[in-house]
Backbone as ProteinMPNN parsed JSONL, in Angstrom:
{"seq_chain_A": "XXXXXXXXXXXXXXXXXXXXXXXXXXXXXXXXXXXXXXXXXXXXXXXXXXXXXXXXXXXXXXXXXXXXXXXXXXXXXXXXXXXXXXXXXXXXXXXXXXXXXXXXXXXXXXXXXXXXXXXXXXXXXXXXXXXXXXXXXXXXXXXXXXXXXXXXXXXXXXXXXXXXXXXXXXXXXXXXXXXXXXXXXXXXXXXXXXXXXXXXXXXXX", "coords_chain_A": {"N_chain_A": [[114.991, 34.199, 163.698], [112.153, 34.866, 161.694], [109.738, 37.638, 161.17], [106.709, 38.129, 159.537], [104.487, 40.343, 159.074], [102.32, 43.182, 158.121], [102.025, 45.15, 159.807], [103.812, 47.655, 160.748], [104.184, 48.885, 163.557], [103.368, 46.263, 165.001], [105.775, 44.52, 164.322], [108.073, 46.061, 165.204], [107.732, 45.354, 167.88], [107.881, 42.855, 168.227], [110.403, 42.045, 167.447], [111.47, 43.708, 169.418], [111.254, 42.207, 171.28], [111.916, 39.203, 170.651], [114.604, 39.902, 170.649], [115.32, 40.421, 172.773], [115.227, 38.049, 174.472], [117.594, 36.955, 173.53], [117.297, 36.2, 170.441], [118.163, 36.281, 167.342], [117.042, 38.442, 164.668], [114.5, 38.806, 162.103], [112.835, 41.185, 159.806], [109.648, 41.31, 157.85], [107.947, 43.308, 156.511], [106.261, 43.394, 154.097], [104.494, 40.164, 152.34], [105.983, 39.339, 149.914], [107.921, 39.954, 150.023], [109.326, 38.597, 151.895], [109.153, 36.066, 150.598], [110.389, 36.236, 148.076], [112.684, 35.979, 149.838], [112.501, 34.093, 150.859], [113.809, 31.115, 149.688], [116.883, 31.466, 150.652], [116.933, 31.799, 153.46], [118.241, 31.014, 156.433], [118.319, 28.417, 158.66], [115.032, 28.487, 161.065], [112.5, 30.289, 162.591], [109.21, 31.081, 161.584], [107.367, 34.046, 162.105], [103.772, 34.203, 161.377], [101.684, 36.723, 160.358], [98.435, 36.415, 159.741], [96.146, 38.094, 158.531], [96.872, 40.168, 155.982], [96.742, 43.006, 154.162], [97.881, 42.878, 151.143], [98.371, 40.267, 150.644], [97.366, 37.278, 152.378], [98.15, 35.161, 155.205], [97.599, 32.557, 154.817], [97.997, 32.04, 151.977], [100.712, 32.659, 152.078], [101.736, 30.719, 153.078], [101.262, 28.391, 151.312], [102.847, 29.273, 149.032], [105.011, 28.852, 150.269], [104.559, 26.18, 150.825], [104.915, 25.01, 147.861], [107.538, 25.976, 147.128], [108.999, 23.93, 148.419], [109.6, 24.236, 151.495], [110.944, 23.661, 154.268], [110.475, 25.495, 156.777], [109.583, 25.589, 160.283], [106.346, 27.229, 160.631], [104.925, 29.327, 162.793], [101.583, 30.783, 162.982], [100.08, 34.088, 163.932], [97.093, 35.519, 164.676], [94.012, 37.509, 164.439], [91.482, 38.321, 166.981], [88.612, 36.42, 167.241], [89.335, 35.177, 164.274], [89.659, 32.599, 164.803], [88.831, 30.231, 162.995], [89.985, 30.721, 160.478], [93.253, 30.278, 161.477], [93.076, 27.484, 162.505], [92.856, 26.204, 160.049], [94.985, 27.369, 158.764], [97.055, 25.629, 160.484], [96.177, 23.156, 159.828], [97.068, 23.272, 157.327], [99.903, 22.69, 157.782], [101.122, 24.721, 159.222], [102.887, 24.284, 162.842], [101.353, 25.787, 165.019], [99.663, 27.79, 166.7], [98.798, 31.327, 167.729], [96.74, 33.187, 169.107], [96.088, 36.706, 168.685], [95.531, 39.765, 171.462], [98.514, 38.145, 172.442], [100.437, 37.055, 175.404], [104.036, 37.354, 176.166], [105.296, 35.128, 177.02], [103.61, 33.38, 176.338], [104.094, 33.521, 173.576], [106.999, 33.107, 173.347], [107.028, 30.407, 174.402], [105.751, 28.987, 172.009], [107.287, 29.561, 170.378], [109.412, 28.29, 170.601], [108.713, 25.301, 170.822], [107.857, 24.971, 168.31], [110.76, 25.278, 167.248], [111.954, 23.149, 168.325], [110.234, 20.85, 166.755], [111.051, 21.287, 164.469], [111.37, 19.917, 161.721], [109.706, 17.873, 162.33], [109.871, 15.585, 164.399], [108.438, 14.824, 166.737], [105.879, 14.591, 166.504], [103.924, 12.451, 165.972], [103.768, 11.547, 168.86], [103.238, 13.896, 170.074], [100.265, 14.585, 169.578], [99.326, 12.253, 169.651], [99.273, 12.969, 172.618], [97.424, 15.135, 172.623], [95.464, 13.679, 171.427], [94.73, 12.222, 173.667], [94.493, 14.239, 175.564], [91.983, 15.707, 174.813], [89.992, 13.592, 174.887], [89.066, 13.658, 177.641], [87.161, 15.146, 178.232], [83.973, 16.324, 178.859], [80.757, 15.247, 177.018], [79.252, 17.54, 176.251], [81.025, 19.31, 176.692], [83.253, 18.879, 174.569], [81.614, 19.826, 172.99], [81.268, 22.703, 173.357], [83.873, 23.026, 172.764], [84.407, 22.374, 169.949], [82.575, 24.113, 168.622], [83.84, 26.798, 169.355], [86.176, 25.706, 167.883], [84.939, 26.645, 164.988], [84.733, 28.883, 165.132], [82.513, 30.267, 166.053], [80.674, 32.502, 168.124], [79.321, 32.974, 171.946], [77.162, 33.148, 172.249], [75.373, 32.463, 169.806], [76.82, 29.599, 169.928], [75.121, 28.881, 172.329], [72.177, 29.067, 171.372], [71.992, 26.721, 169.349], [72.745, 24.567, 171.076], [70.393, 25.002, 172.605], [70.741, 26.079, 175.18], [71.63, 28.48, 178.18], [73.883, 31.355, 177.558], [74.911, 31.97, 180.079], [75.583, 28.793, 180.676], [77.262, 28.216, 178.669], [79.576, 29.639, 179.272], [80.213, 28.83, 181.66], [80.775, 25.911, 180.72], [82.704, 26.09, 178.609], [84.569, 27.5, 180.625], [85.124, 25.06, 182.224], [85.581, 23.123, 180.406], [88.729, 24.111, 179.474], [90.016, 24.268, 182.062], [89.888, 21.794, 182.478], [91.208, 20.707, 180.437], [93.717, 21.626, 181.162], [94.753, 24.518, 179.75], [95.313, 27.996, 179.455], [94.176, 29.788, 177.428], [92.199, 30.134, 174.796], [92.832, 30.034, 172.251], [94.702, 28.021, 173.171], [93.223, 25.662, 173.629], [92.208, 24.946, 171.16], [94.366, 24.543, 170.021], [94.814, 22.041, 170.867], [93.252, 20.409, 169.793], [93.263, 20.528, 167.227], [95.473, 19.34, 166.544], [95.037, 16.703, 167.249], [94.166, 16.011, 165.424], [91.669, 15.853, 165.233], [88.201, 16.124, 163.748], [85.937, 18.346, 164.106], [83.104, 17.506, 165.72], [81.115, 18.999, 165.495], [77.744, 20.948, 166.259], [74.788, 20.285, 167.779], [71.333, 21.13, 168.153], [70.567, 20.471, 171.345], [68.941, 18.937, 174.18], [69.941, 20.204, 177.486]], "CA_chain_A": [[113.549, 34.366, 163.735], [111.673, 35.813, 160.731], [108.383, 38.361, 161.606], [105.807, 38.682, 158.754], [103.371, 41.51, 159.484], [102.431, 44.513, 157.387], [101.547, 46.12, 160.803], [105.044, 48.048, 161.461], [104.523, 48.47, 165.156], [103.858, 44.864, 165.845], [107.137, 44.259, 163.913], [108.677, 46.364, 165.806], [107.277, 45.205, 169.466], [108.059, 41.057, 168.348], [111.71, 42.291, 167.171], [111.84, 43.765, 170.754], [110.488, 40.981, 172.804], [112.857, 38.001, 170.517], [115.859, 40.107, 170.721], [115.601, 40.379, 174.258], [115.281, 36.724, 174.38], [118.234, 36.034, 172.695], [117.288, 35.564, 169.391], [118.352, 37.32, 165.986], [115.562, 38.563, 163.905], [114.51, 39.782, 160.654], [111.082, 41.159, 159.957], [109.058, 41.524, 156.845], [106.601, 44.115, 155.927], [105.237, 42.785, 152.632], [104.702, 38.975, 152.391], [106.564, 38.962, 148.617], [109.543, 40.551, 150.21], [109.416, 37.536, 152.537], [108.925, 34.782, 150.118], [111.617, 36.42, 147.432], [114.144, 36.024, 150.535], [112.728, 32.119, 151.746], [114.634, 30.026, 149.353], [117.756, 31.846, 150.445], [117.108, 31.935, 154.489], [119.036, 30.226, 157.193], [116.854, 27.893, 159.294], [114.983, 29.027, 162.264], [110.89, 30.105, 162.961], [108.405, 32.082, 160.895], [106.043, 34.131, 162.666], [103.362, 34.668, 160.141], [100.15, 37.093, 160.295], [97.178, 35.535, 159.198], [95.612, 38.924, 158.107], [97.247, 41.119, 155.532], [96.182, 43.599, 152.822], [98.048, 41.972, 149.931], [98.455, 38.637, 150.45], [96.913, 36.564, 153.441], [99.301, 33.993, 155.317], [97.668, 31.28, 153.834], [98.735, 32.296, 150.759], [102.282, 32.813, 152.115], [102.193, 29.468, 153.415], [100.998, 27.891, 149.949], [103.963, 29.676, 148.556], [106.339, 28.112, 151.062], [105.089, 24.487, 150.282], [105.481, 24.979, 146.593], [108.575, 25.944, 147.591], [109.45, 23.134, 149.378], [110.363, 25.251, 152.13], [110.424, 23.001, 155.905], [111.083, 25.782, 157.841], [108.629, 25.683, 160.571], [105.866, 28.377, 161.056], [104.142, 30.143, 163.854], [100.686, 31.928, 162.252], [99.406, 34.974, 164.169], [95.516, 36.003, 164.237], [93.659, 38.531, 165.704], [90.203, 37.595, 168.138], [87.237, 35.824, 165.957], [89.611, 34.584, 163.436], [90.253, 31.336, 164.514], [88.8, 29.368, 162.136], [91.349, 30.569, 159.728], [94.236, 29.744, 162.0], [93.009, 25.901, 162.288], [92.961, 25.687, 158.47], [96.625, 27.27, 158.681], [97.493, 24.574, 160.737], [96.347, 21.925, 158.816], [98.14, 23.447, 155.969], [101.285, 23.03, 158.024], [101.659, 25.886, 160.346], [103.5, 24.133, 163.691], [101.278, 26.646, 165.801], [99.07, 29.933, 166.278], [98.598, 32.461, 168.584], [95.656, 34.262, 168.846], [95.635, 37.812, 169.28], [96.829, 39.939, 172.137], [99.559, 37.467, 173.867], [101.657, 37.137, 176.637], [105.143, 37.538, 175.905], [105.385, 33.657, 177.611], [102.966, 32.196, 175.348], [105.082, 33.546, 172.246], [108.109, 32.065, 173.842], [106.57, 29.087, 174.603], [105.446, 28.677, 170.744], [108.023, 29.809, 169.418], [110.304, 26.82, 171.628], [107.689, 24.133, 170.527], [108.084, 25.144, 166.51], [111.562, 25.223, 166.766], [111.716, 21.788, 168.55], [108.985, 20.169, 165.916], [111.544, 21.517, 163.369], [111.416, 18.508, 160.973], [108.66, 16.659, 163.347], [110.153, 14.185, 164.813], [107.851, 14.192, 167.911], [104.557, 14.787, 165.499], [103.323, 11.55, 166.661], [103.668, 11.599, 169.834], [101.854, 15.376, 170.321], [98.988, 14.382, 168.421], [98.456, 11.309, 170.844], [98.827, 13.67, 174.04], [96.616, 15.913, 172.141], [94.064, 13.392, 171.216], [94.369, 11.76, 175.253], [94.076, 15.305, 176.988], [90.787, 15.785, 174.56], [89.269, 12.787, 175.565], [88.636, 13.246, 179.474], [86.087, 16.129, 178.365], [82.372, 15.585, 178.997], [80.255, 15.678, 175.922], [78.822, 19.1, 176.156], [82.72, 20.511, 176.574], [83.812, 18.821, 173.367], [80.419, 20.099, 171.69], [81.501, 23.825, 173.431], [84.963, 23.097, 172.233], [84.362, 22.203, 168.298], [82.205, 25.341, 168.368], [84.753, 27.714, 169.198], [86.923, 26.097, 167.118], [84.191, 26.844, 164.304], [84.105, 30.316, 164.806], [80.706, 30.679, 166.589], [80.455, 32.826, 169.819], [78.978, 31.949, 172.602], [75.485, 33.233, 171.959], [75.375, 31.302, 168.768], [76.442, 28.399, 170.714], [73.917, 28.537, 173.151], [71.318, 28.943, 170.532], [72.283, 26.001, 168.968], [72.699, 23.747, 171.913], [69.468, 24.836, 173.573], [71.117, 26.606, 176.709], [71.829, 29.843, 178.537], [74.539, 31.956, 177.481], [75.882, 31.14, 181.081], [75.806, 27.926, 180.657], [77.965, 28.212, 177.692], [80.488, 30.103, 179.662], [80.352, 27.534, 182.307], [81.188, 24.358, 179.853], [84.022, 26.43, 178.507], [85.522, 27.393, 181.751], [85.585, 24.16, 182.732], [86.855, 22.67, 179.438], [89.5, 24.634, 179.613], [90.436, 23.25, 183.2], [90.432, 19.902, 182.088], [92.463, 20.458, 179.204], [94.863, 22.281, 181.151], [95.099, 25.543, 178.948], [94.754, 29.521, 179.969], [93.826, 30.241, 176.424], [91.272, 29.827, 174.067], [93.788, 29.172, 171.538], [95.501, 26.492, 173.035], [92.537, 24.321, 173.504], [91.686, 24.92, 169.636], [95.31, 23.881, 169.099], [95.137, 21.043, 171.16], [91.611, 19.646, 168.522], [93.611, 20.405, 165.438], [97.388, 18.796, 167.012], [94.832, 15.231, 167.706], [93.869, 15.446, 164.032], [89.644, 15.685, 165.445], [87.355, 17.416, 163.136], [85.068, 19.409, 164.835], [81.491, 17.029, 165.345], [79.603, 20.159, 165.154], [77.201, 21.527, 167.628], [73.56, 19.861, 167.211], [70.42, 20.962, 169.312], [69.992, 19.391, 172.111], [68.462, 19.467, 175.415], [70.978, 19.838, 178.777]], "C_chain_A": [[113.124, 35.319, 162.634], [110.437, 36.49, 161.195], [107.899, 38.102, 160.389], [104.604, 39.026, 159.162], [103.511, 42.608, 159.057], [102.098, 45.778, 158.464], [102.999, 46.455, 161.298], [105.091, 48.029, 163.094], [104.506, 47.251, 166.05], [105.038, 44.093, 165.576], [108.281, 44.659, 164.718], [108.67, 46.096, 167.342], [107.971, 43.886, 169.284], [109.955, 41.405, 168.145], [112.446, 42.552, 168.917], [112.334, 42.86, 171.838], [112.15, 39.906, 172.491], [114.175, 38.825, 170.819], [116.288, 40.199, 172.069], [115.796, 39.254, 175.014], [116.694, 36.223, 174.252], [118.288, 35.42, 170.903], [117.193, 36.581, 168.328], [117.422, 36.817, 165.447], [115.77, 39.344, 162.68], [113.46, 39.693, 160.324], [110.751, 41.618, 158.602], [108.274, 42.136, 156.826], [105.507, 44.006, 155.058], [105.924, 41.065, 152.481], [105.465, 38.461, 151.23], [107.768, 38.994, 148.972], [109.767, 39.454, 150.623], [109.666, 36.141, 151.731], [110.248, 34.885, 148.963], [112.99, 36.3, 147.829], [113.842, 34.58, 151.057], [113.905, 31.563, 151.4], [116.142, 30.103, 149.967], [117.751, 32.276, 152.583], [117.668, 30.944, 155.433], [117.451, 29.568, 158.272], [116.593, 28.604, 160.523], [113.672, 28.816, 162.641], [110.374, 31.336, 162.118], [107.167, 32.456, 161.962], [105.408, 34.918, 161.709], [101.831, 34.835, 160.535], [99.488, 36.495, 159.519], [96.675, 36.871, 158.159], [96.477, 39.75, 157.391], [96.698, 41.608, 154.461], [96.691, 42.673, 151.578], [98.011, 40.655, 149.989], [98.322, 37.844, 151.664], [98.085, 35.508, 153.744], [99.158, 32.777, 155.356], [97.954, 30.91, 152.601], [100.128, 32.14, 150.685], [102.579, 31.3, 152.065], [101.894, 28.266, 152.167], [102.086, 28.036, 149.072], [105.024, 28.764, 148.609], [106.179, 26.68, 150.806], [105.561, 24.318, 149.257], [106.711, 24.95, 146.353], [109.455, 24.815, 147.543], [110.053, 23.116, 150.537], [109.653, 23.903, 153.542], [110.848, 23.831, 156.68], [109.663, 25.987, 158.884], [107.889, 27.144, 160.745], [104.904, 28.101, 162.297], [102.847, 31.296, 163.547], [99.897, 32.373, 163.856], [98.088, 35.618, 164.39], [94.998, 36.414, 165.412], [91.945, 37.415, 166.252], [88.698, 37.315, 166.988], [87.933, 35.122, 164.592], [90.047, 33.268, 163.668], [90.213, 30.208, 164.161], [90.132, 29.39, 161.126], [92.811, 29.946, 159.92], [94.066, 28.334, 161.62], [93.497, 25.867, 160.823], [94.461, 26.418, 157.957], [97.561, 26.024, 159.196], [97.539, 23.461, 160.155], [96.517, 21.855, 157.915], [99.283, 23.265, 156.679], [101.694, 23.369, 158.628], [101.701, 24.468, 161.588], [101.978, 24.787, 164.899], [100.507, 27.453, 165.69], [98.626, 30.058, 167.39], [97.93, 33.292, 168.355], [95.764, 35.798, 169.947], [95.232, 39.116, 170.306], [97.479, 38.446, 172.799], [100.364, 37.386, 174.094], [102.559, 36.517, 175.821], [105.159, 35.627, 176.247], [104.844, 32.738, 176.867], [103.567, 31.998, 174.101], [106.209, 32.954, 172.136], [107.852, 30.558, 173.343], [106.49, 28.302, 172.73], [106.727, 28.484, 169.58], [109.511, 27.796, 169.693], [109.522, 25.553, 170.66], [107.828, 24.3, 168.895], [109.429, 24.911, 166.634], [111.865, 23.306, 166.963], [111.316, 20.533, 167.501], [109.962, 20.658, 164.242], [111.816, 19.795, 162.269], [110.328, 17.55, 161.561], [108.765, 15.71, 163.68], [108.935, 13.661, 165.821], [106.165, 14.486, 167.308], [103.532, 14.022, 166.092], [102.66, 11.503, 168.069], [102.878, 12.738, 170.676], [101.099, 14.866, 169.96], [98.828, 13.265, 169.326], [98.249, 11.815, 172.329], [97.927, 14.657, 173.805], [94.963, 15.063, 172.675], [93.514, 12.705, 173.207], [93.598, 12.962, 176.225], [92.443, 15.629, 176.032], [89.923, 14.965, 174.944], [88.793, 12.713, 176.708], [87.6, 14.581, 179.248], [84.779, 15.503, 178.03], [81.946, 15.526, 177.083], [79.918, 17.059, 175.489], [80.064, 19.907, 175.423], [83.005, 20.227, 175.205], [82.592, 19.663, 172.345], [80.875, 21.653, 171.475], [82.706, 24.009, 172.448], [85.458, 23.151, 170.624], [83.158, 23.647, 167.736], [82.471, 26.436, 167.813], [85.77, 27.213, 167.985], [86.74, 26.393, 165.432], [84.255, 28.271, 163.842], [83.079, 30.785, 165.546], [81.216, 31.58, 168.486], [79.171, 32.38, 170.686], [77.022, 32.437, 172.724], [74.749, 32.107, 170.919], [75.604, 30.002, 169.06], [75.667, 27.887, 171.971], [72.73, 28.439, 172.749], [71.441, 27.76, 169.88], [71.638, 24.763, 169.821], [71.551, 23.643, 172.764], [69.76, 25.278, 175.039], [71.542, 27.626, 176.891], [73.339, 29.756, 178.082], [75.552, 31.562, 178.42], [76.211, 30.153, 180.861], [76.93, 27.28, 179.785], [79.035, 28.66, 178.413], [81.146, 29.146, 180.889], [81.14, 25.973, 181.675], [82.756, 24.854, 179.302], [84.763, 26.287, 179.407], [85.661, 25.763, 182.072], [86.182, 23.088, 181.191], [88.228, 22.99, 179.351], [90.633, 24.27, 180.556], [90.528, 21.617, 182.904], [91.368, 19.84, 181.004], [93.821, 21.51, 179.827], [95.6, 23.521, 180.933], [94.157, 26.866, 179.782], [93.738, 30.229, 178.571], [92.886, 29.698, 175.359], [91.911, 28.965, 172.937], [94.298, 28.332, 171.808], [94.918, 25.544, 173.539], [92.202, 24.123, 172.103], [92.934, 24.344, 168.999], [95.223, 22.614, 169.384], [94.079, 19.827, 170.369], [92.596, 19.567, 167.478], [95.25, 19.621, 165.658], [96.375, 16.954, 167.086], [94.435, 15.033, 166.335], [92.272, 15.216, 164.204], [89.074, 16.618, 164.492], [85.976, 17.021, 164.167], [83.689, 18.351, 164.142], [80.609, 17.885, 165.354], [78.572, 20.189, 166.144], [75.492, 21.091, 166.973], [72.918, 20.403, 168.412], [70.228, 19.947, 169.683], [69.535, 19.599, 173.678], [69.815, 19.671, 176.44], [71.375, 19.073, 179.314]], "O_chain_A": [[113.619, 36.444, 162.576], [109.835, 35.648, 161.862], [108.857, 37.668, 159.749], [103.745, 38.237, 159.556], [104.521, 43.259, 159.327], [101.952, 46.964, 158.17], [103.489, 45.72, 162.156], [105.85, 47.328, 163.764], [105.073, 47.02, 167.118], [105.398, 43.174, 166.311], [109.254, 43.941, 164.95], [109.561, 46.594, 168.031], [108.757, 43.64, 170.2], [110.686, 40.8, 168.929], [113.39, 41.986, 169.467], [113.2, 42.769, 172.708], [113.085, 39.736, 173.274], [114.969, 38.092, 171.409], [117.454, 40.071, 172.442], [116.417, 39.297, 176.076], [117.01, 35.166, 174.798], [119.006, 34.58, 170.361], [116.397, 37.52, 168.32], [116.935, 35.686, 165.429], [116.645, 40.122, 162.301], [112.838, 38.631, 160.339], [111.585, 42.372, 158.102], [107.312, 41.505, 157.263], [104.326, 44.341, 155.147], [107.101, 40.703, 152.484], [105.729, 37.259, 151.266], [108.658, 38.301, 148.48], [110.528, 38.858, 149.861], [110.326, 35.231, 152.233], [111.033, 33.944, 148.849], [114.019, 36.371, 147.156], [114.721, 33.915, 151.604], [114.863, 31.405, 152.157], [116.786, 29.055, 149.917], [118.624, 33.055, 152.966], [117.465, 29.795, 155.04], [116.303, 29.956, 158.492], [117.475, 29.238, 161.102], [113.306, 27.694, 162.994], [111.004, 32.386, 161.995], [106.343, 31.703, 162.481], [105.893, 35.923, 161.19], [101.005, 33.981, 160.857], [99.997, 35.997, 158.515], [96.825, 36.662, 156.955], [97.156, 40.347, 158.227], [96.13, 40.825, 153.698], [95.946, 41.82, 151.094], [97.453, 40.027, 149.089], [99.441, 37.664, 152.145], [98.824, 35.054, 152.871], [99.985, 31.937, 155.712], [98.13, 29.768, 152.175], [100.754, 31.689, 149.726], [103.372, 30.733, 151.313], [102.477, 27.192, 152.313], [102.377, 27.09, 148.34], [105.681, 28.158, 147.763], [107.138, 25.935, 150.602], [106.565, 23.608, 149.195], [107.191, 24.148, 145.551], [110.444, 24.709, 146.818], [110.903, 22.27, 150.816], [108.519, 23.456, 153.713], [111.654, 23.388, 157.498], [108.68, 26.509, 158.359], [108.577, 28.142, 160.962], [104.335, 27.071, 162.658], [103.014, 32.488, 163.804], [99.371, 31.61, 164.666], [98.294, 36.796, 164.095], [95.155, 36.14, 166.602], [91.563, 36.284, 165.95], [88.088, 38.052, 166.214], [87.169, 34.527, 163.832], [90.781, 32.735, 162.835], [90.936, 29.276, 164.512], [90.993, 28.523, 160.975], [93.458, 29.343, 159.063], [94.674, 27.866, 160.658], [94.628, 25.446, 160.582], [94.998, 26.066, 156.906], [98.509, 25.537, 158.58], [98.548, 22.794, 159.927], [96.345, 20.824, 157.264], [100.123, 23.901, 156.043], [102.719, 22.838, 159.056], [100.81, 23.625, 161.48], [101.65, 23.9, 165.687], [100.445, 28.038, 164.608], [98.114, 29.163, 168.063], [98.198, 34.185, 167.551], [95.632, 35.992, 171.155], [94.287, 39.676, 169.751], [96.829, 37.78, 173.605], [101.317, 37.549, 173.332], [102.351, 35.59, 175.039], [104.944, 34.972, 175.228], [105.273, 31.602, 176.662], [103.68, 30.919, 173.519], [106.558, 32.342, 171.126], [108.245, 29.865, 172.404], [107.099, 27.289, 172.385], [106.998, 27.791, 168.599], [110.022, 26.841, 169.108], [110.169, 25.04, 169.747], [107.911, 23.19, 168.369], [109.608, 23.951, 165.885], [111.951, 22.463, 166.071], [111.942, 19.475, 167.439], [109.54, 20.371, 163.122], [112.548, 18.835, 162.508], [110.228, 16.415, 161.095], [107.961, 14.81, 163.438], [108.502, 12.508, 165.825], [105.324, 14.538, 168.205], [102.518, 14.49, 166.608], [101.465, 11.444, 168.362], [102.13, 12.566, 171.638], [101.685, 13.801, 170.154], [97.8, 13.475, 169.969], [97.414, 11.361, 173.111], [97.512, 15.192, 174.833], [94.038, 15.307, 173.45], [92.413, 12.744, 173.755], [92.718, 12.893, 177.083], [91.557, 15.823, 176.865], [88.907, 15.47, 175.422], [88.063, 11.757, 176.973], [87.228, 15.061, 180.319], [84.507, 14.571, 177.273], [82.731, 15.73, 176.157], [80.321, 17.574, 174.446], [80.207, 20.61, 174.422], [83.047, 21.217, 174.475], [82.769, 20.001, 171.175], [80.98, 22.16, 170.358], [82.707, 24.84, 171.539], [86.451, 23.707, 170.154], [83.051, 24.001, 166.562], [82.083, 27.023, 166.803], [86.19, 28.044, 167.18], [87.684, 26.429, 164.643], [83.994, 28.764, 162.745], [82.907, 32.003, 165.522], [81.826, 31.228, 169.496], [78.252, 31.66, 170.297], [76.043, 31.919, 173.261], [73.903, 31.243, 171.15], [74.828, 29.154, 168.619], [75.642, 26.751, 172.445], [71.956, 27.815, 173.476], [70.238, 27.601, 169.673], [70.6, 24.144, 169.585], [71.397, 22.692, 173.53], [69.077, 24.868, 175.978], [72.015, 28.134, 175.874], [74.011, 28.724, 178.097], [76.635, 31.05, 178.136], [77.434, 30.147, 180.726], [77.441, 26.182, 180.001], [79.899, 27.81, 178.197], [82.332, 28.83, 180.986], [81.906, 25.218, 182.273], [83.777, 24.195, 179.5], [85.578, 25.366, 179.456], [86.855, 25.464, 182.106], [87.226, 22.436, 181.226], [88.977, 22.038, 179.132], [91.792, 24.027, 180.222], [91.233, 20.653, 183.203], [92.184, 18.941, 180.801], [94.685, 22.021, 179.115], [96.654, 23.806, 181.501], [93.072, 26.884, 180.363], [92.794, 31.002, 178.733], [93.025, 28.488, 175.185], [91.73, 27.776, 172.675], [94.579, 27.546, 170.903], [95.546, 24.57, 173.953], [91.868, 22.97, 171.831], [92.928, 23.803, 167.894], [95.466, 21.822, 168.473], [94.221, 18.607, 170.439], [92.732, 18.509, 166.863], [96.008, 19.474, 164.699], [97.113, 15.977, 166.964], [94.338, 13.859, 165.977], [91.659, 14.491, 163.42], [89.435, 17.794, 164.441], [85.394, 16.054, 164.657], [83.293, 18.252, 162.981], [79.408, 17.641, 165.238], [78.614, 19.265, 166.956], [75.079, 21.521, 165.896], [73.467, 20.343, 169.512], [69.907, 18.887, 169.145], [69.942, 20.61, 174.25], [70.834, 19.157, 175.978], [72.148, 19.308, 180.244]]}, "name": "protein", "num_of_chains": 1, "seq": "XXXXXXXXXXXXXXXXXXXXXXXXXXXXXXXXXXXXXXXXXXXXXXXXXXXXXXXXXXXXXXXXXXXXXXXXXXXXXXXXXXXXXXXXXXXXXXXXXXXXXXXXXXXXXXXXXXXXXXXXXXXXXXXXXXXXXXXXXXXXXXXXXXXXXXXXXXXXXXXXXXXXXXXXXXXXXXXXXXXXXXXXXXXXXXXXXXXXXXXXXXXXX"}
């Protein structure tokens, strides 16, 4: 398992967690150090911050295609960034995890990247993706391509013409229909069916 994060203590907390797991690690501080040691790493999982002072991990990950690097990644991002994430993903990234989470969900991700190593089952996600999106009302998908916009939920109630609650309402229950505890992993499950986001139009209730 490789870390990249210029934030030493979360280097040092993810080093914790995987080694306790089971799994040898090696963590990066600066994303150059990281990319001067790719060509030359054994296969495994990248977990790669989104946010850094020198060099963002869409940059890294631009690197790594040039590269020609298939090792899969896992990108990182803190709360309001997860537009950026999506557009990591559909550069490539396997995955992302927004911002604090459970030890279980990192697992979980990390399992599912290594799995998807080469993508055999690519297909096949991406049609349970696009199935479990489909059984949501209209509203939910409208709530759902929102968030995965960026917009909070004021901004999408302004939009849509409806209370604040009501916004919190369409979520929660999107959420329940798609199955997921996390914000993030209904935003993965839009960008895993290959949907772009129809955008949030006024409209009445």
């Amino acid at each position: 398992m490789y870390i990249v994060d210029d934030d030493a203590a979360v280097r040092r907390s993810l080093r914790r967690l995987l080694e306790s797991a089971g799994f040898v690690t090696r963590s990066f501080g600066a994303p150059i150090e990281f990319l001067d040691a790719a060509p030359n790493l054994a296969r495994g999982c990248v977990l790669l911050d989104v946010q850094m002072a020198v060099m963002s991990g869409l940059e890294v990950q631009a690197a790594l295609d040039r590269m020609g690097s298939t090792i899969p990644v896992v990108v990182m991002t803190g709360q309001g960034d997860v537009p950026t994430a999506v557009r990591a993903m559909k550069a490539g990234a396997v995955d992302f995890l927004e911002k604090p989470f459970d030890d279980d969900v990192l697992l979980q991700a990390i399992e599912r990247a290594l799995a998807r190593s080469g993508r055999p089952h690519q297909a096949r996600e991406a049609l349970e993706a696009w199935n479990r999106i489909a059984v949501l009302s209209q509203r939910e998908r409208q709530v759902l391509d929102a968030i995965a916009g960026g917009q909070p939920n004021k901004i999408i109630a302004f939009r849509l013409g409806i209370s604040i609650r009501t916004v919190e309402v369409h979520r929660s229950r999107m959420m329940h229909r798609l199955g997921v505890r996390q914000v993030a992993e209904a935003v993965r499950l839009l960008v895993l069916a290959g949907l772009t986001p129809q955008g949030v139009l006024r409209q009445s209730p």
